[in-house]
Residue frames as a rotation matrix with the C-alpha (Angstrom) as fourth column:
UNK 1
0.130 -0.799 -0.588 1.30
0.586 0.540 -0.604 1.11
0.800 -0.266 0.538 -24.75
UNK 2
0.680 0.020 -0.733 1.91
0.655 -0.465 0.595 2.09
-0.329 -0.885 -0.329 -20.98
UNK 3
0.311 -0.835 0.453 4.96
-0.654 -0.534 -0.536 4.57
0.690 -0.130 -0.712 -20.30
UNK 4
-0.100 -0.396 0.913 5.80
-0.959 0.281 0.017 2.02
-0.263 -0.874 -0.408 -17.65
UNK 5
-0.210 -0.042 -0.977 7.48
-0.666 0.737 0.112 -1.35
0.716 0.674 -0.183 -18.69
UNK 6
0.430 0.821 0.376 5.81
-0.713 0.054 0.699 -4.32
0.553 -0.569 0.609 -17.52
UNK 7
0.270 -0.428 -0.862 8.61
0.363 0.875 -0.320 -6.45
0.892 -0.227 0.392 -16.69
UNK 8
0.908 -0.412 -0.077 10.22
0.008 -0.167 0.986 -6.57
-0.419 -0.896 -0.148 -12.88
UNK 9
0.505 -0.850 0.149 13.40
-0.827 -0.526 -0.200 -5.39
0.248 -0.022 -0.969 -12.43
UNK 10
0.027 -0.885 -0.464 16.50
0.169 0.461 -0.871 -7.64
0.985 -0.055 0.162 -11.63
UNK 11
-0.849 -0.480 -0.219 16.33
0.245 0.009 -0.970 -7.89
0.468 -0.877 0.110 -7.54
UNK 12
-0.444 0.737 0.510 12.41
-0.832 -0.550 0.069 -6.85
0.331 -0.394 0.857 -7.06
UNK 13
-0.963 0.120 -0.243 11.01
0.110 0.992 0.055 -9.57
0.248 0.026 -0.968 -5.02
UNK 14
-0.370 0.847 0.382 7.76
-0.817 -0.492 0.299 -10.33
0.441 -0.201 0.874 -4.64
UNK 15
-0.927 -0.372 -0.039 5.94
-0.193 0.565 -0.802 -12.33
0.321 -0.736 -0.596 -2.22
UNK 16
0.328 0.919 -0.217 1.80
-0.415 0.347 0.841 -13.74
0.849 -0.186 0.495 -1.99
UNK 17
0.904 0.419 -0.078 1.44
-0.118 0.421 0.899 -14.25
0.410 -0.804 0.431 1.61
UNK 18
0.414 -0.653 0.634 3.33
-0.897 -0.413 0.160 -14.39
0.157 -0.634 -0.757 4.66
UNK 19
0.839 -0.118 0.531 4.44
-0.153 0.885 0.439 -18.27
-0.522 -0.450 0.725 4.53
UNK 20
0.497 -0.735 0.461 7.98
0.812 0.582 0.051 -18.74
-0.306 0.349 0.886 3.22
UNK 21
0.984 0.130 -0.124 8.65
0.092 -0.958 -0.271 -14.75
-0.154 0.255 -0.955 2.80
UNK 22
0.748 -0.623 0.229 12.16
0.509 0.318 -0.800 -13.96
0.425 0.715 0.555 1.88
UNK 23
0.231 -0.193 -0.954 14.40
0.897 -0.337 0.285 -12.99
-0.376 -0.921 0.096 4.17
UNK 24
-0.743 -0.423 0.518 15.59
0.594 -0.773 0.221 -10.10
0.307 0.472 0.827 1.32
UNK 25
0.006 0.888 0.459 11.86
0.370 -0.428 0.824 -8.51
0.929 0.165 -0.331 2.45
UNK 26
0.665 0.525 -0.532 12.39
0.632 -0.015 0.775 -8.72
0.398 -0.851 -0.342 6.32
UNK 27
-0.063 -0.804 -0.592 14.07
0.900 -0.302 0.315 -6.46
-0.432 -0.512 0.742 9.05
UNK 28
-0.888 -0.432 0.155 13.73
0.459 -0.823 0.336 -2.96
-0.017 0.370 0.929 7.17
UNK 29
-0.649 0.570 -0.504 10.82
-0.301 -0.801 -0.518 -0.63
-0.699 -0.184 0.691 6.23
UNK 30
-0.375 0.670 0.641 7.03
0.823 0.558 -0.101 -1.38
-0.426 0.490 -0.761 5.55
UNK 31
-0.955 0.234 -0.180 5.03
-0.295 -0.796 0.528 0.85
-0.020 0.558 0.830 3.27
UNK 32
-0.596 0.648 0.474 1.27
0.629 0.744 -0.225 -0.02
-0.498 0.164 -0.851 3.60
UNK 33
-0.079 0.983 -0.169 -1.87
-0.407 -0.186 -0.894 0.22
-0.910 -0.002 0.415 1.62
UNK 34
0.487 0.598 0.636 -3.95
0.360 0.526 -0.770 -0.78
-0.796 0.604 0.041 -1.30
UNK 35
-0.524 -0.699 -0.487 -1.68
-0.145 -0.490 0.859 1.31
-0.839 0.521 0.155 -3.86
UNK 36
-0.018 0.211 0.977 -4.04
0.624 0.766 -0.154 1.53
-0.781 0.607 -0.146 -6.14
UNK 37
0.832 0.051 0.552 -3.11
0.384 -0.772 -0.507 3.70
0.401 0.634 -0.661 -9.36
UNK 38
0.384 -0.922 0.038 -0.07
0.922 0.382 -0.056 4.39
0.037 0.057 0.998 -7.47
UNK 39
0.710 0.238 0.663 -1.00
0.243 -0.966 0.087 8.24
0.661 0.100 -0.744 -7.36
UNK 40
0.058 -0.990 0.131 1.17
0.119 -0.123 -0.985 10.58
0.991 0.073 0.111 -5.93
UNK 41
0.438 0.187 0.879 0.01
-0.862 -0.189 0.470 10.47
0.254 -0.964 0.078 -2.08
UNK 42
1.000 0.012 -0.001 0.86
-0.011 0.968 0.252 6.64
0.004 -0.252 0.968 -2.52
UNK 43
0.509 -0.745 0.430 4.50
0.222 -0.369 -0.902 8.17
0.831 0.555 -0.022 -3.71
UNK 44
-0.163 -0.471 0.867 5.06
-0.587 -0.661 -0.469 9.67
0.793 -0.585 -0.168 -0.65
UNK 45
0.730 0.123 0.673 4.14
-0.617 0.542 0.570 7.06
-0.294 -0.831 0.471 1.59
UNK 46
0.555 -0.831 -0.051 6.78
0.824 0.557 -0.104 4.66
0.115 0.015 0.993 -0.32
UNK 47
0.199 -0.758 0.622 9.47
-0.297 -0.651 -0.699 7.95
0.934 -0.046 -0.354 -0.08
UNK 48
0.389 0.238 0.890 8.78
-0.762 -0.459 0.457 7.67
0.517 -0.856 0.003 3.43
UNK 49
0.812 -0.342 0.473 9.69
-0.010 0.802 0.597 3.98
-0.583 -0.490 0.648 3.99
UNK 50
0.555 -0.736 0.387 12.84
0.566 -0.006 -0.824 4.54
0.609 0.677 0.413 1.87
UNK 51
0.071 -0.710 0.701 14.06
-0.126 -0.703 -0.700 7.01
0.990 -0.039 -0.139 3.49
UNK 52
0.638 0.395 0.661 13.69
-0.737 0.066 0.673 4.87
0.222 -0.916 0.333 6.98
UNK 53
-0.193 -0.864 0.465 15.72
-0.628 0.473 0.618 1.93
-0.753 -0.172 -0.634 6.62
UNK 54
-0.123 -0.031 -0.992 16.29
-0.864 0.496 0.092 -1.00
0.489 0.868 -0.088 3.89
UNK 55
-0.852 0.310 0.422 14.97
0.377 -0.196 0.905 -2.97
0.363 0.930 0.050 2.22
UNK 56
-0.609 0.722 -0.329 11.87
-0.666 -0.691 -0.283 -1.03
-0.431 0.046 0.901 1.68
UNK 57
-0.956 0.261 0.135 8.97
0.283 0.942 0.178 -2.88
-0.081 0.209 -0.975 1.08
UNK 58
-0.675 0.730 0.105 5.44
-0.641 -0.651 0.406 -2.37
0.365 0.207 0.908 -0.03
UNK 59
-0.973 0.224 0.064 2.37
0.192 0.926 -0.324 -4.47
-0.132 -0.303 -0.944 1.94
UNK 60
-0.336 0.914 -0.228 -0.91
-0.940 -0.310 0.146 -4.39
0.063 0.263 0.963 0.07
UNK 61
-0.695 0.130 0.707 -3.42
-0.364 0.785 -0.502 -6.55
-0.621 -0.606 -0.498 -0.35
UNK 62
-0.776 0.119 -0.620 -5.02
-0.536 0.394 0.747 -8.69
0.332 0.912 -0.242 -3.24
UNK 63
0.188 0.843 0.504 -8.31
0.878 -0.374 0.299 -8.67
0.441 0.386 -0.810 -3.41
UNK 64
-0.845 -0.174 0.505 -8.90
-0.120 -0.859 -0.497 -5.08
0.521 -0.481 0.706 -2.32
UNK 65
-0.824 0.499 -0.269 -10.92
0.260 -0.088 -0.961 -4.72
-0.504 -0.862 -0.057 0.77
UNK 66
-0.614 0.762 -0.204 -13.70
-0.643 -0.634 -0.430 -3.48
-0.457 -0.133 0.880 -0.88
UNK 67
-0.380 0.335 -0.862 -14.39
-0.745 0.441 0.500 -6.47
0.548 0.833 0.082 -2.96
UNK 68
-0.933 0.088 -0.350 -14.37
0.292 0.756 -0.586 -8.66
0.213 -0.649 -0.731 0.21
UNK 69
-0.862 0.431 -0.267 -16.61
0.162 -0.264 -0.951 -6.38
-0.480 -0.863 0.158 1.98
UNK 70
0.050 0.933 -0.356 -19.49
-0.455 -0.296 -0.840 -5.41
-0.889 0.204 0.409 -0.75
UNK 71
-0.897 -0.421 0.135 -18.51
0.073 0.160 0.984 -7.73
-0.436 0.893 -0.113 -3.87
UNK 72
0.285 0.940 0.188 -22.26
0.868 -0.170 -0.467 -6.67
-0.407 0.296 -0.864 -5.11
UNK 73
0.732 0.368 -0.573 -20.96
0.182 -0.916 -0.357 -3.67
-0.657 0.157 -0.738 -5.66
UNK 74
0.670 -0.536 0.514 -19.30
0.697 0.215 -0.684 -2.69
0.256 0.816 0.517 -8.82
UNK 75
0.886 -0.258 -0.385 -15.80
0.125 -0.666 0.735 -1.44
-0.446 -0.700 -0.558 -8.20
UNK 76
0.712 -0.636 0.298 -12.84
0.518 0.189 -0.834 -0.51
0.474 0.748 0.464 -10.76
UNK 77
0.558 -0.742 -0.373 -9.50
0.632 0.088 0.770 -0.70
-0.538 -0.665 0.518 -9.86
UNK 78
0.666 -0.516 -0.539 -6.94
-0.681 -0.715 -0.157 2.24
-0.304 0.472 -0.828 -11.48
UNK 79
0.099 -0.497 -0.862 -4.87
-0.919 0.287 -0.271 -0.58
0.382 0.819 -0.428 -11.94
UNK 80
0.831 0.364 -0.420 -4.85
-0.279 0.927 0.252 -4.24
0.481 -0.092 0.872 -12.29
UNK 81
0.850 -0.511 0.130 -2.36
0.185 0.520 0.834 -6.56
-0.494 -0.685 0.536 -10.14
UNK 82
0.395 -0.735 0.551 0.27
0.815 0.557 0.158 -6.89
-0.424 0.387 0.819 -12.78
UNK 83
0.450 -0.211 0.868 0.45
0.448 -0.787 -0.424 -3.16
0.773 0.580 -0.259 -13.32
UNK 84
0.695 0.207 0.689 0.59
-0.322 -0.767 0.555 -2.24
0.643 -0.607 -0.467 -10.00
UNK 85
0.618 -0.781 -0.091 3.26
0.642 0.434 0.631 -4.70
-0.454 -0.449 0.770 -9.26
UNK 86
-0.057 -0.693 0.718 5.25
0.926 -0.305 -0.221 -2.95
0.372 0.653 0.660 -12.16
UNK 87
0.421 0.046 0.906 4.46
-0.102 -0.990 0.097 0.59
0.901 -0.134 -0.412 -10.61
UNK 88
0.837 -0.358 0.413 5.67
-0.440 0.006 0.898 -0.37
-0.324 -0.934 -0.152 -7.16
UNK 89
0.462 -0.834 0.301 8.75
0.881 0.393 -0.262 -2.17
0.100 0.386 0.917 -9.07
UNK 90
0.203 -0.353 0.913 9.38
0.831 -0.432 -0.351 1.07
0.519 0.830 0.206 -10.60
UNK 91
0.968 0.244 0.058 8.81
0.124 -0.667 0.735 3.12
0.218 -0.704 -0.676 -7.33
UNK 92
-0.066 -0.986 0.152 12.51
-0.630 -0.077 -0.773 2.14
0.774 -0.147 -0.616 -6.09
UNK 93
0.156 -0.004 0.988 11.52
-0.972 -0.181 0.152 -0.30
0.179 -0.983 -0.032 -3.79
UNK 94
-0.683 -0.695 0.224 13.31
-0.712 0.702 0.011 -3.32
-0.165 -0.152 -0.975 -2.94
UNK 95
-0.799 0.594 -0.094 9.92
0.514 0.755 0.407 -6.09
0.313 0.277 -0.909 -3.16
UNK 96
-0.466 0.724 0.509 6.32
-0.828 -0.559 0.037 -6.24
0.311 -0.404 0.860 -2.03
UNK 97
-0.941 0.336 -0.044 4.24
0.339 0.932 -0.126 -8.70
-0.001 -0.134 -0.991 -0.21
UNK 98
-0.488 0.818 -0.305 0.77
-0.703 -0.161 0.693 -9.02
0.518 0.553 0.653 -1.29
UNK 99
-0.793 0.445 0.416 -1.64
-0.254 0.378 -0.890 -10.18
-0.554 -0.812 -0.187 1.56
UNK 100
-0.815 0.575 0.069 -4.52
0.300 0.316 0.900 -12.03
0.495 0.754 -0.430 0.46
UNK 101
-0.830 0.384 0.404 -7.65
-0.549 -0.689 -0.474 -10.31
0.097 -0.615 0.782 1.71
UNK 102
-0.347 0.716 -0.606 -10.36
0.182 0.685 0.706 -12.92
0.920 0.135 -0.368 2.83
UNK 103
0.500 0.847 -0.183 -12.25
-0.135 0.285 0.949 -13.87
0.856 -0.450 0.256 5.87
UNK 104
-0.078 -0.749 -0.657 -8.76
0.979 0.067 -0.193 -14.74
0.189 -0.659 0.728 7.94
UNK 105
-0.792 -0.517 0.325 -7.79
0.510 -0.853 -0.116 -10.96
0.337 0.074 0.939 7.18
UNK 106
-0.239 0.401 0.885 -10.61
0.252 -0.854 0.455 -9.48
0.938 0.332 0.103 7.93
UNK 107
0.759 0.651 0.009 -11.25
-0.093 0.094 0.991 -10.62
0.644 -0.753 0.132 11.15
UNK 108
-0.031 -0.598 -0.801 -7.65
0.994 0.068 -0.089 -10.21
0.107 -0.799 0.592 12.45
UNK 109
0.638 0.489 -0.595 -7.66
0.755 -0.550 0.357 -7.72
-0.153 -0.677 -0.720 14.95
UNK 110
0.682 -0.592 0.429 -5.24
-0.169 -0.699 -0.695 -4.27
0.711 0.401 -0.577 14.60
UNK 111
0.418 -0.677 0.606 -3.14
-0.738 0.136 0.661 -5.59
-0.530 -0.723 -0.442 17.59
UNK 112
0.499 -0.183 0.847 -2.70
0.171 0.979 0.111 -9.05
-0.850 0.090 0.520 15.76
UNK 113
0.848 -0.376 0.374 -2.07
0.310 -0.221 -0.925 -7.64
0.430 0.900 -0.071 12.29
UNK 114
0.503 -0.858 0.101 0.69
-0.643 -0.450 -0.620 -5.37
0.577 0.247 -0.778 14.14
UNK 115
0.607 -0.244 0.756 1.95
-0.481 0.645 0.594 -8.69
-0.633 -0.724 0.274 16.25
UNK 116
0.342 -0.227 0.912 1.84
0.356 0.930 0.098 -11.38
-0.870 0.291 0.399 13.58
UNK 117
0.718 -0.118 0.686 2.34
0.695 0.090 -0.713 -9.59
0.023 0.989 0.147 10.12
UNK 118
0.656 -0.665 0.357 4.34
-0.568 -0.746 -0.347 -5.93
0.497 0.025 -0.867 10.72
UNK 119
0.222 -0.580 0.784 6.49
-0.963 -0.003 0.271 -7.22
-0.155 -0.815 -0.559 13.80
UNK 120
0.230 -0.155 0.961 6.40
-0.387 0.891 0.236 -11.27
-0.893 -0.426 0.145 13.65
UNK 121
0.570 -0.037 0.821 6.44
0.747 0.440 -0.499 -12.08
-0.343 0.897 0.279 9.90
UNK 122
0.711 -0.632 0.309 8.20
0.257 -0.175 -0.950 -8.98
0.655 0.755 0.039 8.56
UNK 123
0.294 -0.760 -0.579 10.26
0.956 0.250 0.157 -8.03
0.025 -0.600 0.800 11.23
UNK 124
0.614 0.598 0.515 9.31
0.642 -0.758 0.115 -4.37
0.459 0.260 -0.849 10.79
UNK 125
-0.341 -0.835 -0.432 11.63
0.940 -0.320 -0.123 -1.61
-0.036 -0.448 0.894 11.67
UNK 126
-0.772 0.255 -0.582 10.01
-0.198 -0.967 -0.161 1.42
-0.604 -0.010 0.797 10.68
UNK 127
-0.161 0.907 0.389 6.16
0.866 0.319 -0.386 1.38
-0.474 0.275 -0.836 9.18
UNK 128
-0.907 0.117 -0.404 5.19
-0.261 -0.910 0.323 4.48
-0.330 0.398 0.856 6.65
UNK 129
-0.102 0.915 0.391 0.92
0.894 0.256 -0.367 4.59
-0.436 0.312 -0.844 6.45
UNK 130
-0.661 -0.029 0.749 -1.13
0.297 -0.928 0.226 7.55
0.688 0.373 0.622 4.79
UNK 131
-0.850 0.110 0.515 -2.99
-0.511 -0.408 -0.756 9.56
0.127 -0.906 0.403 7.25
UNK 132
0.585 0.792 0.173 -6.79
-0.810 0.579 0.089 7.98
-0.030 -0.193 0.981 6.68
UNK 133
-0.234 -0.218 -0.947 -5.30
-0.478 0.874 -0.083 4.47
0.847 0.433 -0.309 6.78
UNK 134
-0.138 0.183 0.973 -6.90
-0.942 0.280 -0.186 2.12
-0.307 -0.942 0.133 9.09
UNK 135
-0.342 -0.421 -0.840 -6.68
-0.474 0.849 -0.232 -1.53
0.811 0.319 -0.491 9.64
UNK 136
-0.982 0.177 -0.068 -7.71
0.187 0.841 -0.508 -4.74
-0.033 -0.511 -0.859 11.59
UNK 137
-0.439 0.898 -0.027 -11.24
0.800 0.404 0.444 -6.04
0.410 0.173 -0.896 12.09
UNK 138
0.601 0.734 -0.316 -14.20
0.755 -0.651 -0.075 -3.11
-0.260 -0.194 -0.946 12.13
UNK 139
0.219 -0.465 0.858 -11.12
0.287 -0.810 -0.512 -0.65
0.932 0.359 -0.044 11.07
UNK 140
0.823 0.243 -0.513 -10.35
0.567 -0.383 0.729 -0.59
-0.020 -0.891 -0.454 14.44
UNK 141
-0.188 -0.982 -0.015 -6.41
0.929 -0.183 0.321 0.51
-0.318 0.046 0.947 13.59
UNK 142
0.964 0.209 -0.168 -6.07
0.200 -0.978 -0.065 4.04
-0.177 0.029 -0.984 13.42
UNK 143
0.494 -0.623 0.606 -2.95
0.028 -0.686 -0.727 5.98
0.869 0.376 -0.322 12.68
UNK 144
0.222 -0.116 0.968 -2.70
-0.817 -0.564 0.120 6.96
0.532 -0.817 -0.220 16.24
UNK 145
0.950 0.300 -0.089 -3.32
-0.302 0.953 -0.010 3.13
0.082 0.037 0.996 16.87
UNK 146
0.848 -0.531 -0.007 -0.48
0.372 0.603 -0.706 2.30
0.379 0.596 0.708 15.20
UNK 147
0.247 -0.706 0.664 1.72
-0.707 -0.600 -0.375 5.15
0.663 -0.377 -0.647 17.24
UNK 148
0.234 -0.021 0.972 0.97
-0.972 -0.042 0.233 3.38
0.036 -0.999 -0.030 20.10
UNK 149
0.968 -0.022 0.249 1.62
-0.049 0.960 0.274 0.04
-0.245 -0.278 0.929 19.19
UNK 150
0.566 -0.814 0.132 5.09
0.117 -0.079 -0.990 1.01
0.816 0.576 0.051 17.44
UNK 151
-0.146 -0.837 0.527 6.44
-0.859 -0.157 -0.488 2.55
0.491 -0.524 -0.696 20.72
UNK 152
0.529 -0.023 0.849 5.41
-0.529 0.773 0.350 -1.05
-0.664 -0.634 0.397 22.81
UNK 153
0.746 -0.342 0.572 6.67
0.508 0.847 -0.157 -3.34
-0.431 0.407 0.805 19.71
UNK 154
0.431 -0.902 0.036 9.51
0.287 0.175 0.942 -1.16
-0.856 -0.395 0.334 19.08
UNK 155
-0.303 -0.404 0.863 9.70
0.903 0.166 0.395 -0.06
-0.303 0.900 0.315 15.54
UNK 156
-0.890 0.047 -0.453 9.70
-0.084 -0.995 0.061 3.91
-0.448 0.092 0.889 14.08
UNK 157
0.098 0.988 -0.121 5.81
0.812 -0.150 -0.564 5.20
-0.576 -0.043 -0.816 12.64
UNK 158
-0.997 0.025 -0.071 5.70
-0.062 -0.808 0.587 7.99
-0.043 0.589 0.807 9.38
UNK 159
0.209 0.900 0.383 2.25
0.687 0.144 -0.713 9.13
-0.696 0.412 -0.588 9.15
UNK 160
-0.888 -0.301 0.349 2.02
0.451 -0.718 0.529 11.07
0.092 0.628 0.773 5.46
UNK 161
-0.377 0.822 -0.427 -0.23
-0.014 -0.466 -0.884 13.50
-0.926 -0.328 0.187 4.97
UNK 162
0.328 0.352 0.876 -2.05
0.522 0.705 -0.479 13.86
-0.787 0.615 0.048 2.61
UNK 163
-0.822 0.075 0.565 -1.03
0.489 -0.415 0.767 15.16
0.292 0.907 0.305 -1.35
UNK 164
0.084 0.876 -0.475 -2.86
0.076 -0.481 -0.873 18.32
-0.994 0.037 -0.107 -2.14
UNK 165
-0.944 -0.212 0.251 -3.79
0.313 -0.348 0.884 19.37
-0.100 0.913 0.395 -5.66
UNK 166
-0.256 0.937 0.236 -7.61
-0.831 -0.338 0.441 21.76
0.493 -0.083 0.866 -5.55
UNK 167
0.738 0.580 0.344 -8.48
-0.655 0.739 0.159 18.99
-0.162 -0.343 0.925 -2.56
UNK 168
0.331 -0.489 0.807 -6.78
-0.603 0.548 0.580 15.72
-0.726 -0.679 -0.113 -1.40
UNK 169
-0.037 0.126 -0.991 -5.29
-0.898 0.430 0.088 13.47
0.438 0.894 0.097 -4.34
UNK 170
-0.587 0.096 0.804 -6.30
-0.390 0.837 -0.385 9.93
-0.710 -0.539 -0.454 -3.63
UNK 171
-0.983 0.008 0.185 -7.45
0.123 0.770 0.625 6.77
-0.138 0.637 -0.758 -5.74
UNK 172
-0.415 0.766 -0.491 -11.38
0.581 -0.192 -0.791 8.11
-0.700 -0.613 -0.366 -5.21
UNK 173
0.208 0.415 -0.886 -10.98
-0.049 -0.900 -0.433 10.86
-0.977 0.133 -0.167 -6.84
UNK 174
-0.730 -0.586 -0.352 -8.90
-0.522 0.145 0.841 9.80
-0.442 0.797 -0.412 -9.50
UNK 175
-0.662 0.621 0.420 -11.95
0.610 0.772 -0.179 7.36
-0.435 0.137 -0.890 -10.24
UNK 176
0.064 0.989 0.130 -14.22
0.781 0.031 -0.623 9.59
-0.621 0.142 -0.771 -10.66
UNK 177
0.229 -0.022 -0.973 -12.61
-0.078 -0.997 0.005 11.80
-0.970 0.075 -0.230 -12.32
UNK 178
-0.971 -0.057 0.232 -11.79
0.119 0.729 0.674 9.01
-0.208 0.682 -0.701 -15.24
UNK 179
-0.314 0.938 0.147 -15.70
0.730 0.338 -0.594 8.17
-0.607 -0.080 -0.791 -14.84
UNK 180
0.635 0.599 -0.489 -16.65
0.259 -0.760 -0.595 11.88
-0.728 0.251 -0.638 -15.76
UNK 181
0.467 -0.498 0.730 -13.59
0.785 -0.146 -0.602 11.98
0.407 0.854 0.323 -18.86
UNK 182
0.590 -0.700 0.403 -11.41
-0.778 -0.626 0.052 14.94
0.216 -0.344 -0.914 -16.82
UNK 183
0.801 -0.585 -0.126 -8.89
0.524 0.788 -0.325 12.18
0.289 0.194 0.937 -18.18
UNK 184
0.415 -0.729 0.545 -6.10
0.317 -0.446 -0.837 15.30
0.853 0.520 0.046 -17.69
UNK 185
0.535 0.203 0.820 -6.88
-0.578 -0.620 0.531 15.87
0.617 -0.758 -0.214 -14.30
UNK 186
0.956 0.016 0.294 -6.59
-0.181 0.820 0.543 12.52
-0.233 -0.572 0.786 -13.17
UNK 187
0.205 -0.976 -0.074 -2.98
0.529 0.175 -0.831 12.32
0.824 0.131 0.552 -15.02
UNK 188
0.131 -0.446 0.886 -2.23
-0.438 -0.827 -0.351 15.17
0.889 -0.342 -0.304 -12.78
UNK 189
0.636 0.383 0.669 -3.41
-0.771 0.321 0.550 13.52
-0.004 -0.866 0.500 -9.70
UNK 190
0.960 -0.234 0.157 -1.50
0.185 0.943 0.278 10.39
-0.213 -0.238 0.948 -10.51
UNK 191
0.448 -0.844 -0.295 1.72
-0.397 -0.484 0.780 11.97
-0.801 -0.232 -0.552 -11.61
UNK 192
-0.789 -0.612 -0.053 1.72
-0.265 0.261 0.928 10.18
-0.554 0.746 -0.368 -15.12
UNK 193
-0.519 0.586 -0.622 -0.37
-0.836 -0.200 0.510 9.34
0.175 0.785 0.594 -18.02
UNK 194
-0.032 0.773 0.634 -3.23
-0.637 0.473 -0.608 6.97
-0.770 -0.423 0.477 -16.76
UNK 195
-0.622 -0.494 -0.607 -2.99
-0.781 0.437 0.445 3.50
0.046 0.751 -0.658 -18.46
């Protein structure tokens, strides 16, 4: 049995794509990335849109990118969809929208993504990434990117750094440290007992 219950809260909304989105999601602060495992670097990037403006929102994406890009290759997620909805439930944040990653997504550009999805679909006041995060087609988004497009489209920019603990904590490591049974480490890294 997890330590984290799998129902949603009362008021968490959630949202599959950007067509009919809820207005409870728009107008406040985005959190992005792949949150997978929820570890504590991902922690601080949702702190960060909290503490920017409401509602707080998480925007990941379903497949993860890596399945699009190499689905030959064998890749395990820290946690499945329906866990990781409950962990971002449990985070304190108001909903999440969940971007489907295909062929559309990959090939919109890092100007379009911050046009049509941060700025035009949510309505994006303040944006919280982790430092390596990069986005639009070829990865062209960059952190720095993303400065510069915030001060033209108006809306505030947290980069986090990253979580230390002996070296960077991130969903990577946590893998492979599972892989190799340093099952204690990886709790550490994630900030709770790996389910």
């Amino acid at each position: 049995m997890s330590l984290f219950p799998l129902a949603l809260p009362p008021g968490f909304r959630i949202a599959t794509g950007l067509a009919g989105l809820p207005a409870e999601l728009r107008g406040g602060a985005v959190a992005i990335g792949n949150f997978d495992g929820l570890h504590r670097g991902h922690r601080a990037v949702i702190a960060a849109a909290e503490q920017a403006a409401r509602p707080a929102v998480a925007l990941s994406f379903d497949p993860h990118p890596r399945h699009f890009f190499q689905p030959e290759r064998l890749f395990r997620r820290l946690s499945g969809r329906r866990e990781r909805l409950a962990l971002l439930a449990g985070s304190g944040l108001d909903g999440a929208v969940i971007l489907p990653f295909d062929a559309q997504m990959a090939s919109l550009s890092a100007e379009r993504f911050v046009a049509d999805v941060l700025v035009g679909a949510l309505g994006a006041k303040a944006v919280a990434v982790g430092y390596n995060f990069h986005f639009g087609k070829g990865r062209e988004g960059s952190p720095e990117f993303l400065r510069d497009a915030a001060r033209r489209h108006g809306f505030a920019v947290t980069v986090v750094q990253p979580e230390e603990d002996d070296g960077p904590v991130s969903s990577t490591n946590i893998r492979d440290l599972l892989g190799s049974g340093r099952v204690e480490r990886a709790n550490r890294l994630l900030g709770y007992r790996w389910f």
